[in-house]
Structures are given as structure tokens and as C-alpha cells.
DSSP file (Angstrom, degrees, kcal/mol; ACC not computed):
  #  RESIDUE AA STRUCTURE BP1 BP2  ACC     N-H-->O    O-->H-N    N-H-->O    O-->H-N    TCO  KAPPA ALPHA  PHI   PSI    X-CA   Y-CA   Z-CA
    1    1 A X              0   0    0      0, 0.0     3,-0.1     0, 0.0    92,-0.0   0.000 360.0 360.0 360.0 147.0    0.0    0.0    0.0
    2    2 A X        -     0   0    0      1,-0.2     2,-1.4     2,-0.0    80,-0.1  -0.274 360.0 -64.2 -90.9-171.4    1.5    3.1   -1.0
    3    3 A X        -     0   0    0     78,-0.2     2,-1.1     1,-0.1    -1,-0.2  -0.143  54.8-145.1 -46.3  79.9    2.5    5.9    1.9
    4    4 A X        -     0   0    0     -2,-1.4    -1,-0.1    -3,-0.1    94,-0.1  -0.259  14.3-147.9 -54.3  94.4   -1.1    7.1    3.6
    5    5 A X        -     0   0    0     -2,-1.1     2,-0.2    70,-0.1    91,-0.1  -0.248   2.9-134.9 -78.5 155.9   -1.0   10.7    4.5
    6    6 A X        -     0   0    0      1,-0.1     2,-0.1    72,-0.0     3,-0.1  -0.526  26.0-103.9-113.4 162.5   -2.7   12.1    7.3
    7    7 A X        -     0   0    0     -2,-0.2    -1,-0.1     1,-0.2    70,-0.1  -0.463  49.3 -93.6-102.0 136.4   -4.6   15.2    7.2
    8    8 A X        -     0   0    0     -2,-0.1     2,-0.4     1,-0.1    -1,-0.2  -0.132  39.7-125.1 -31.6 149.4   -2.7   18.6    9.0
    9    9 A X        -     0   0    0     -3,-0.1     3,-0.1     6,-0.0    -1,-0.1  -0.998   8.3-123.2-121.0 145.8   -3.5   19.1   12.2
   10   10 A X        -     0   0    0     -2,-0.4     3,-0.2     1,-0.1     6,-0.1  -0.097  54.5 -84.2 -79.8 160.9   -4.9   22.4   13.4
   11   11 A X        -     0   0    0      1,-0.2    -1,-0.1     4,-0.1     2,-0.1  -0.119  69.9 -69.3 -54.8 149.5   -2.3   23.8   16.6
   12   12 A X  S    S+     0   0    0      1,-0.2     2,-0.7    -3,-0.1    -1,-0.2  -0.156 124.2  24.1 -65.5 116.1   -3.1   22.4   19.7
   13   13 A X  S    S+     0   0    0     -3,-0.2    -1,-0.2    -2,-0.1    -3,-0.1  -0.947 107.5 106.7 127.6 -90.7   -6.6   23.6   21.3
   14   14 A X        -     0   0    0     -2,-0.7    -1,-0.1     1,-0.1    -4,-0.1   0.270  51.5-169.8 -67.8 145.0   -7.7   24.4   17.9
   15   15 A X        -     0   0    0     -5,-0.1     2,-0.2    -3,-0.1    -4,-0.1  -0.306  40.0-101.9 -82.1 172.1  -10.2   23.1   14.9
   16   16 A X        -     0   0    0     -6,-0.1     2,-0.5     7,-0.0    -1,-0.1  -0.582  24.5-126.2 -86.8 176.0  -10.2   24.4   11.7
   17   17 A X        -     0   0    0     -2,-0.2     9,-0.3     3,-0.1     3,-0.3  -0.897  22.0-172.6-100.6 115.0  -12.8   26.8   10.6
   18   18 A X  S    S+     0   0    0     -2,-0.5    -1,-0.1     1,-0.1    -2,-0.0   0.334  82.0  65.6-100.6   8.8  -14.2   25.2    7.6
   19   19 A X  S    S+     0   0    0      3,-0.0     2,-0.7     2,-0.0    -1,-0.1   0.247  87.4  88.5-103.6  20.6  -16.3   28.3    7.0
   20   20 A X  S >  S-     0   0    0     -3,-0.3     3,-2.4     1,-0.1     6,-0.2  -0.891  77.2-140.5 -97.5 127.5  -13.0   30.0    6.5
   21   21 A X  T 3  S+     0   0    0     -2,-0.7    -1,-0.1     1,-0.3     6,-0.1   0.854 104.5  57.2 -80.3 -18.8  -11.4   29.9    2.6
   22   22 A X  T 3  S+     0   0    0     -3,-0.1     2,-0.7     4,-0.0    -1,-0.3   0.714  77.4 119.4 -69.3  -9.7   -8.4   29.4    4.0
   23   23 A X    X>  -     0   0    0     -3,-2.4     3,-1.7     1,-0.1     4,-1.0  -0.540  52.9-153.1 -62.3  98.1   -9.3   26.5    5.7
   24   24 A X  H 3> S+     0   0    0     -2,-0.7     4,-1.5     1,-0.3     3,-0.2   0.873 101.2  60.1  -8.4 -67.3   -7.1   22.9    4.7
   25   25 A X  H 3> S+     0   0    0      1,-0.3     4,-1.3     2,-0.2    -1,-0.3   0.842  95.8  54.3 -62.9 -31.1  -10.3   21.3    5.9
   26   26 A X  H <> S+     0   0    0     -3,-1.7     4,-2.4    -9,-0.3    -1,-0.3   0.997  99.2  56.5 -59.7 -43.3  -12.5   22.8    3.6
   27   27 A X  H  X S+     0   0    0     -4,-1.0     4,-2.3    -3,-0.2     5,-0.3   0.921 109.4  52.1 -43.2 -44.8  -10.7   21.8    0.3
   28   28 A X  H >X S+     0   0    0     -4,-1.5     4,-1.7     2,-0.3     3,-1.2   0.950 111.3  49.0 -64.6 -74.7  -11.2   17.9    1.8
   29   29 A X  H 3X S+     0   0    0     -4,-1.3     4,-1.4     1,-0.3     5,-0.4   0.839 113.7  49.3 -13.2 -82.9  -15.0   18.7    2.3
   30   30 A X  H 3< S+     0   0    0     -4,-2.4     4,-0.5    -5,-0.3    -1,-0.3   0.779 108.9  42.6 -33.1 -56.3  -14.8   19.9   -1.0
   31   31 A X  H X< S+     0   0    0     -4,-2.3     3,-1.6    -3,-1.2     7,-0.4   0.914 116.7  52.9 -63.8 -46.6  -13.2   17.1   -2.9
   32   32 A X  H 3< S+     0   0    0     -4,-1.7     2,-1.2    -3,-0.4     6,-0.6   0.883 113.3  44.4 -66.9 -84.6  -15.5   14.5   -0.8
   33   33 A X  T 3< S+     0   0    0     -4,-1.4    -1,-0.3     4,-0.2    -2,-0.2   0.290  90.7 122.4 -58.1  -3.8  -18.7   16.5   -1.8
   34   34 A X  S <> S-     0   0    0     -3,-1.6     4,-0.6    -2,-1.2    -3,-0.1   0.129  78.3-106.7 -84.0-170.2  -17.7   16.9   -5.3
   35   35 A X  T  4 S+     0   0    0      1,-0.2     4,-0.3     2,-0.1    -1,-0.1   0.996 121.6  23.3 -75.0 -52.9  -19.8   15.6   -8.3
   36   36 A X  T >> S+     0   0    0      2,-0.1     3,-1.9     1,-0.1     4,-1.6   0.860 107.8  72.5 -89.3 -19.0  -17.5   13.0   -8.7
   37   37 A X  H >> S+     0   0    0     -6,-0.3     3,-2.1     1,-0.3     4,-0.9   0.964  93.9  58.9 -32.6 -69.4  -15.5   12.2   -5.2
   38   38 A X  H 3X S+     0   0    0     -6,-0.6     4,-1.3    -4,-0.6    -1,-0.3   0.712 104.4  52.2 -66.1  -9.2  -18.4   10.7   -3.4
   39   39 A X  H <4 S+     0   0    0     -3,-1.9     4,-0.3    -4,-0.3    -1,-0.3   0.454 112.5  43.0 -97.0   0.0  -18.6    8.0   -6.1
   40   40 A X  H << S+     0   0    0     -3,-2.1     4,-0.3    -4,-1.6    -2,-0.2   0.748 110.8  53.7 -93.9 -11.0  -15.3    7.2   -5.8
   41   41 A X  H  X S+     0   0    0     -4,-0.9     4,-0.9     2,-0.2    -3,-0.2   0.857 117.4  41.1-109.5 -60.2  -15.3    7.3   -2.0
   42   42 A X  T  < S+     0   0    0     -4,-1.3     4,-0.3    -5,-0.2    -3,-0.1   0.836 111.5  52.1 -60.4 -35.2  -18.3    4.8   -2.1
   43   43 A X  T  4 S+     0   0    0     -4,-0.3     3,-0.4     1,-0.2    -1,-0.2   0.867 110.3  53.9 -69.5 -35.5  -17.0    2.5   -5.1
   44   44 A X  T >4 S+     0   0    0     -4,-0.3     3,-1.3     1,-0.2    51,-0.3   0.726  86.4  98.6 -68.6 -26.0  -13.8    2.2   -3.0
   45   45 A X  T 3< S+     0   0    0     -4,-0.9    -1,-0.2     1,-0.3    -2,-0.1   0.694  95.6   9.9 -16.0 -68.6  -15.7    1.1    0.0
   46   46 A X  T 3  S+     0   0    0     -3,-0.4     2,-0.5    -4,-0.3    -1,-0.3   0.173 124.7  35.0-120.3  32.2  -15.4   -2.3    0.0
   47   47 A X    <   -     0   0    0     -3,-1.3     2,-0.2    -4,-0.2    -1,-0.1  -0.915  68.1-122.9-160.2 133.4  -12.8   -3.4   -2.6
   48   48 A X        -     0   0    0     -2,-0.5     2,-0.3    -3,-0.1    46,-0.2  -0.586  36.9-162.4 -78.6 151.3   -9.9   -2.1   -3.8
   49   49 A X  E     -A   93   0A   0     44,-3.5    44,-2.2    -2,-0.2     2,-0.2  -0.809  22.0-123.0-159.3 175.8   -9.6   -1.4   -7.9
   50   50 A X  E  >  -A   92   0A   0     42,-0.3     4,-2.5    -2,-0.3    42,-0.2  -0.539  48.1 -95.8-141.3 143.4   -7.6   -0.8  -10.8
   51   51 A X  H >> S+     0   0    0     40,-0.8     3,-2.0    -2,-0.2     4,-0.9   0.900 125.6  47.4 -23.9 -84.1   -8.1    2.4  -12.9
   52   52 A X  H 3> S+     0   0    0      1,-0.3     4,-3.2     2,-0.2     5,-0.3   0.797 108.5  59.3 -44.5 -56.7  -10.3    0.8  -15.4
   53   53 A X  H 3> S+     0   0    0      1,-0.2     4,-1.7     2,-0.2    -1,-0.3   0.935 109.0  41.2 -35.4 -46.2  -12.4   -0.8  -12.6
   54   54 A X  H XX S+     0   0    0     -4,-2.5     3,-0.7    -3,-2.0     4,-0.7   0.970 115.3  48.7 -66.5 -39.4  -13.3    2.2  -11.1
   55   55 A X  H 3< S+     0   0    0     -4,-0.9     6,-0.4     1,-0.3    -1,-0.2   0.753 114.2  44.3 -82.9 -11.7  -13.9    3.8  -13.9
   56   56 A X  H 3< S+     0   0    0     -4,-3.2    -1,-0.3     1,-0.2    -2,-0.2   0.529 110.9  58.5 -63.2 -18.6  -16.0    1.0  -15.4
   57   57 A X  H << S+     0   0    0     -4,-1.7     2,-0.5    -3,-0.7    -2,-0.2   0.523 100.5  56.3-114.5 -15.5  -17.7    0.8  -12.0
   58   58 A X  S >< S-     0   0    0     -4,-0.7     3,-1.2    -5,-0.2    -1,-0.2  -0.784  86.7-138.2-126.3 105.3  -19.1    4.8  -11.9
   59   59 A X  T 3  S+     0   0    0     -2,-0.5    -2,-0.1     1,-0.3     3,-0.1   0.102  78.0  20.7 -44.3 163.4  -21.2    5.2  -14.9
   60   60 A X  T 3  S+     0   0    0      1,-0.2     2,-0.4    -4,-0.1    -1,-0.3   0.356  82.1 124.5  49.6  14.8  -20.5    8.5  -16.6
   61   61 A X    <   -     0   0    0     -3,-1.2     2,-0.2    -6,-0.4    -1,-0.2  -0.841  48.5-146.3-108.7 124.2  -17.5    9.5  -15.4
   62   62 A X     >  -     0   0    0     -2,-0.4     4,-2.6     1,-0.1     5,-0.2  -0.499  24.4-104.9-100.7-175.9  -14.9   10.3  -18.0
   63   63 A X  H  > S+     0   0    0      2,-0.2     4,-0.9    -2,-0.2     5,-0.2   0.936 116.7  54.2 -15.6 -79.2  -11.0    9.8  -17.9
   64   64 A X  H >4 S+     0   0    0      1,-0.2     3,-2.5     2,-0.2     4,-0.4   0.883 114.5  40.3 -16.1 -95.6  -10.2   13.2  -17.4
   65   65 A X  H >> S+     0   0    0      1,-0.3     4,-1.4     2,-0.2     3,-0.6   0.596 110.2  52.6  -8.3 -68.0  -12.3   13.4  -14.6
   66   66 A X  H 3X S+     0   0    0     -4,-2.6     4,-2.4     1,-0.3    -1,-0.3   0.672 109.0  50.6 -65.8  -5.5  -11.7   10.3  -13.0
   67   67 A X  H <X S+     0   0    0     -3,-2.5     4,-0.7    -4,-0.9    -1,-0.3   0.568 113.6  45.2-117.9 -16.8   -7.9   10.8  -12.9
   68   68 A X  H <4 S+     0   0    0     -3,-0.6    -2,-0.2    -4,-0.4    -3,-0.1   0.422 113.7  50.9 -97.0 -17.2   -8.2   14.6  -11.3
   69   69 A X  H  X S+     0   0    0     -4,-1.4     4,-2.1    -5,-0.2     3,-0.2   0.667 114.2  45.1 -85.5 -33.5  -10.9   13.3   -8.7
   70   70 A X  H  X S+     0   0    0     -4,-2.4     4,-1.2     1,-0.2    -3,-0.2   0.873 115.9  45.6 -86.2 -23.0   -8.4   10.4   -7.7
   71   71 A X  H  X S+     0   0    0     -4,-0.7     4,-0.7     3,-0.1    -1,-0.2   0.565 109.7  48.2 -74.3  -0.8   -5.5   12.7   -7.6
   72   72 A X  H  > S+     0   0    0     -3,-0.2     4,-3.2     2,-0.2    -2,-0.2   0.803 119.8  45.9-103.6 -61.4   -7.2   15.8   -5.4
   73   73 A X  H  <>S+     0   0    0     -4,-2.1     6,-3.3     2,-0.2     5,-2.1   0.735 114.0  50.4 -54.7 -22.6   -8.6   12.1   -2.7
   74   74 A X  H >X5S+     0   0    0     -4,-1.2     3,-4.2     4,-0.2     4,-1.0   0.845 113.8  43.3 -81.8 -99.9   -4.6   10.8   -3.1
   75   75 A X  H 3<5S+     0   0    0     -4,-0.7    -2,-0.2     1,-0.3    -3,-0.1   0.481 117.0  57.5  -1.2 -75.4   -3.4   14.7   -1.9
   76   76 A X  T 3<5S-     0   0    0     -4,-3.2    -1,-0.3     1,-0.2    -2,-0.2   0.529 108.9-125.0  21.6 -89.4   -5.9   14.2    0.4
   77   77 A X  T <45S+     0   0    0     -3,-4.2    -3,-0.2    -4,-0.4    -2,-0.2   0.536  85.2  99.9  91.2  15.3   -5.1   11.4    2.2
   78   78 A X  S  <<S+     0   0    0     -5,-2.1    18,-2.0    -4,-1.0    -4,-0.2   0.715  76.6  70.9 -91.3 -29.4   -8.3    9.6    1.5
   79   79 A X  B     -C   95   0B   0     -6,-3.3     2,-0.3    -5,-0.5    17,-0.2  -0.012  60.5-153.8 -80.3 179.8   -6.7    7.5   -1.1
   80   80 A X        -     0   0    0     14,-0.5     2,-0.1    15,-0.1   -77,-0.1  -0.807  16.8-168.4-142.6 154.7   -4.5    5.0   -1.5
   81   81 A X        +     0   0    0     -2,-0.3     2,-0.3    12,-0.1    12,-0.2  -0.367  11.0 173.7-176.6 125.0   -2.3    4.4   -4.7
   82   82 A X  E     -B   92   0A   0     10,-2.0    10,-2.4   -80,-0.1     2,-0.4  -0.579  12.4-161.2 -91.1 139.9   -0.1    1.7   -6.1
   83   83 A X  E     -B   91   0A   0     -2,-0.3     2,-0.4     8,-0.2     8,-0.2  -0.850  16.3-145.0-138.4 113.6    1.6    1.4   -9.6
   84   84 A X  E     -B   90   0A   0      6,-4.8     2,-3.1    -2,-0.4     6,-0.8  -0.528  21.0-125.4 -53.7 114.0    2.7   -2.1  -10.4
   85   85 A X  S    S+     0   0    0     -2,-0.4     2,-0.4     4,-0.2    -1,-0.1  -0.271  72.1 120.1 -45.0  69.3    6.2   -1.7  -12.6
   86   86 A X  S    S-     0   0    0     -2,-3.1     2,-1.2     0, 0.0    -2,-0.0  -0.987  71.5 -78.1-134.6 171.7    4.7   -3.8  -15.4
   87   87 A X  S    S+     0   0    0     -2,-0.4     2,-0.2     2,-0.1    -2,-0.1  -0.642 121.1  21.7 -91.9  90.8    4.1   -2.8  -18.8
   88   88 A X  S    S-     0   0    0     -2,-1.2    -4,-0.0    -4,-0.1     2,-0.0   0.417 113.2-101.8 -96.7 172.8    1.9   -1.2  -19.3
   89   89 A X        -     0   0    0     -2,-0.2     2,-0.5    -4,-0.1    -4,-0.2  -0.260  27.5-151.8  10.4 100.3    1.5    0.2  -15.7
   90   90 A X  E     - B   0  84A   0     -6,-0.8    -6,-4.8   -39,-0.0     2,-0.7  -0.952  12.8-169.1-101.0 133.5   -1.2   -1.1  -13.3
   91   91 A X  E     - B   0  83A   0     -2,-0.5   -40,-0.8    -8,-0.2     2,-0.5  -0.784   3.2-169.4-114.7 133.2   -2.4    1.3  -10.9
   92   92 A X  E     -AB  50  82A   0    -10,-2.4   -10,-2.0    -2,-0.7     2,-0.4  -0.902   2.4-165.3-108.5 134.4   -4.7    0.4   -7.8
   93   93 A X  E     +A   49   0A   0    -44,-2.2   -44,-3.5    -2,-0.5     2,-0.2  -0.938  13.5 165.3-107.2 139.8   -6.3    2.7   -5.7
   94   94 A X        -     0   0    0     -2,-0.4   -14,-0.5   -46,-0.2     2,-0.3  -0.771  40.4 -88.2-125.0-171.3   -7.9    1.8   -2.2
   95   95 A X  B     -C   79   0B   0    -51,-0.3   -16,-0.3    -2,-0.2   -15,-0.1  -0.775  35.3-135.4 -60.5 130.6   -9.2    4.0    1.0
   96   96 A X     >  -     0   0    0    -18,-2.0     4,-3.0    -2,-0.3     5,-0.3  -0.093  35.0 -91.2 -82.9-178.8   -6.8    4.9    3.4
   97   97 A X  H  > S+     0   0    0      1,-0.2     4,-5.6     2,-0.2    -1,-0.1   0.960 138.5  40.5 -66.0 -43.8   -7.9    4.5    7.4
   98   98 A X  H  > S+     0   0    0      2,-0.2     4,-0.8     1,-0.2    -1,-0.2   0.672 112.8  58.1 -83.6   4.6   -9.1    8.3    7.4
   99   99 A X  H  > S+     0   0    0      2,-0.2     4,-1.1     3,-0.1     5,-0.2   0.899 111.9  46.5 -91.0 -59.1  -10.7    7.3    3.5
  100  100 A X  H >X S+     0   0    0     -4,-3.0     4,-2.2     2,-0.2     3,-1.2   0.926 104.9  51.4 -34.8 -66.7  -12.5    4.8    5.4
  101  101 A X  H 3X S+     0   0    0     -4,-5.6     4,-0.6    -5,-0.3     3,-0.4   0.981 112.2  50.8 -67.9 -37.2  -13.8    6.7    8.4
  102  102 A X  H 3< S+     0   0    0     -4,-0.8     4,-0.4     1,-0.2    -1,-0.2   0.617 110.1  44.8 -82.3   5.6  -15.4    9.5    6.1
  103  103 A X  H <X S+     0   0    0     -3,-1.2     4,-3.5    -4,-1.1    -1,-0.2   0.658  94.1  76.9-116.2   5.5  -17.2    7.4    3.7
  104  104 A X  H  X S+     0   0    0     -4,-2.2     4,-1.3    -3,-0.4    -2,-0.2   0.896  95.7  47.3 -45.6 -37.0  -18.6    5.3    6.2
  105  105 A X  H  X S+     0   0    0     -4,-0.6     4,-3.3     2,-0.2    -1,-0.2   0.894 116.6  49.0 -58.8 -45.8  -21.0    8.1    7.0
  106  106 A X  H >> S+     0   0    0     -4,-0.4     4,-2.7     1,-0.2     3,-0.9   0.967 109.0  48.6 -47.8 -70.7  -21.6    8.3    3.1
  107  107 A X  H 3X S+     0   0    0     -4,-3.5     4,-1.7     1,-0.3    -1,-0.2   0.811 108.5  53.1 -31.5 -58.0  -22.1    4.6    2.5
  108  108 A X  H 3X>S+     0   0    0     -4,-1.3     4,-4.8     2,-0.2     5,-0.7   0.903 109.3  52.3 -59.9 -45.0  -24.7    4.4    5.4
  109  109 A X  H <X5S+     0   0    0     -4,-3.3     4,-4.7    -3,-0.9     3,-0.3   0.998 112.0  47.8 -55.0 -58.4  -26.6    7.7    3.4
  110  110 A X  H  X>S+     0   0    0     -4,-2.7     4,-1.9     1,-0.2     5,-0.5   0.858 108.4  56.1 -25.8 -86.1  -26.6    5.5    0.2
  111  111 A X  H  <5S+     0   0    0     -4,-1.7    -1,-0.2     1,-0.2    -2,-0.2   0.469 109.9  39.5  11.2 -74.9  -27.8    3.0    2.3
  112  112 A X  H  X5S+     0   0    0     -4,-4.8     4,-0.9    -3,-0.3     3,-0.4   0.848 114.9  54.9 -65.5 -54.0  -30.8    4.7    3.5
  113  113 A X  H >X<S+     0   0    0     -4,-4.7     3,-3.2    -5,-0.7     4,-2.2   0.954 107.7  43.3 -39.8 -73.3  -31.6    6.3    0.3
  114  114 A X  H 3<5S+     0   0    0     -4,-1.9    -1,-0.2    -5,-0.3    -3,-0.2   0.683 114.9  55.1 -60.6 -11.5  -31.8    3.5   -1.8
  115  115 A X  H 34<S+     0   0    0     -5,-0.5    -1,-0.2    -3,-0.4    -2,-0.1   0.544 115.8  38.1 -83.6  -6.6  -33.9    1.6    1.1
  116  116 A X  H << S+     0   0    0     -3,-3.2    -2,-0.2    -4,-0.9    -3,-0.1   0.418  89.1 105.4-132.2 -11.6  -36.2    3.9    1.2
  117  117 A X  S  < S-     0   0    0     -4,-2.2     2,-0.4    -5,-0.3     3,-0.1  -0.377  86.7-105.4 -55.2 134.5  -36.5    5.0   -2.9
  118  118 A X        -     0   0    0      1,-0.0    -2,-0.1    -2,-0.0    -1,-0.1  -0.691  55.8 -79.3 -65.2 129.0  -40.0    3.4   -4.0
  119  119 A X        -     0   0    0     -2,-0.4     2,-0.2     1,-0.1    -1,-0.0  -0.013  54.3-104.7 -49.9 167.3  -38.9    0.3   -6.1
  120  120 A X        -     0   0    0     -3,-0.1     2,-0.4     2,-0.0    -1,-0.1  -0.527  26.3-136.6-148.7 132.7  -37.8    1.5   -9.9
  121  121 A X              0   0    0     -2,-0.2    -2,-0.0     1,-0.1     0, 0.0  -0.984 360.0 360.0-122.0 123.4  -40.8    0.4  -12.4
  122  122 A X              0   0    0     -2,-0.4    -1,-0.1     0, 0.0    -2,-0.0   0.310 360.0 360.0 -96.1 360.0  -38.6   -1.1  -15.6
């Protein structure tokens, strides 16, 4: 697993402000909330995955995209990422311990949503 990095931590006594723009912790808000973040945060959830997995595994999401959502969650320190020397490249991403404790909360919203959506008429 490659190095997990740990989020700053504010001087001792104090939180961040996340209603400050200067605030570390907002950007991670951000990134998590983003259009694509929280499908990456959930798809990672229980498995760990290979580009092409992931990106096969959240419909609509292009390259680009996925590859600028997983580097902002790596910065982070939500992410995980490995690159196998082999030719070409395979790169795995997982959740780190602190990638883990914030999309548990997520998963569990899924969770309720989709338990509580009136069943889908096909």
C-alpha cells in the first residue's frame, strides 16, 4: 500500500474553521462533496480497484475526470495508490484508514436512500 498521509492538524486547542477559505479542511470537504468524489469514496468502499475498474464501476465519469478526482482524494489522504512496474503500468487505488472513516457516514446515506427510494418500475 503506498504511503497514507494524514490530514494537517490544526495547533493544539484548535479546529479548523471550515467556513473559512483558507481552511485545509474545507478543500477535503470539498473534494469529498464533489460531483465525482463521493462516487469514488463509495466504489472504493469495500474493494480495492484498478483504474479501469473504477472507472468501469461509476457510470458517466470520463477519464479526465476520474484521474483529477483520484489525484485531489490521493493529496488528500483519503486515497491510497499503487503502480505495479509492469508494462503497461497497473495502478490500484484503495481508502486509506481516514478514507474509510469518512465514507462510512456516506455509504450508510446511500444505504438509507436507496432503502427507502420506492422500487424502480422497468
Amino acid at each position: 500500500m503506498a504511503g497514507s498521509m494524514h490530514p494537517r492538524q490544526p495547533e493544539a486547542g484548535k479546529r479548523y474553521d471550515v467556513f473559512h477559505t483558507d481552511c485545509p479542511a474545507r478543500d477535503v470537504v470539498d473534494h469529498v462533496t464533489s460531483r465525482w468524489g463521493v462516487w469514488v469514496l463509495i466504489s472504493l468502499r469495500s474493494n480495492n480497484l484498478r483504474f479501469y475498474e473504477l472507472r468501469d464501476s461509476i457510470q458517466g465519469i470520463s477519464e479526465k475526470m476520474l484521474a483529477q478526482t483520484l489525484r485531489a482524494l490521493v493529496q488528500d489522504g483519503l486515497v491510497w495508490r499503487e503502480v505495479e512496474p509492469t508494462t503497461p503500468p497497473q495502478v490500484t487505488y484503495g481508502l486509506t484508514d481516514f478514507g474509510q472513516d469518512v465514507g462510512e457516514p456516506l455509504t450508510e446515506l446511500f444505504d438509507r436512500i436507496t432503502q427507502r427510494l420506492p422500487p424502480r418500475s422497468e
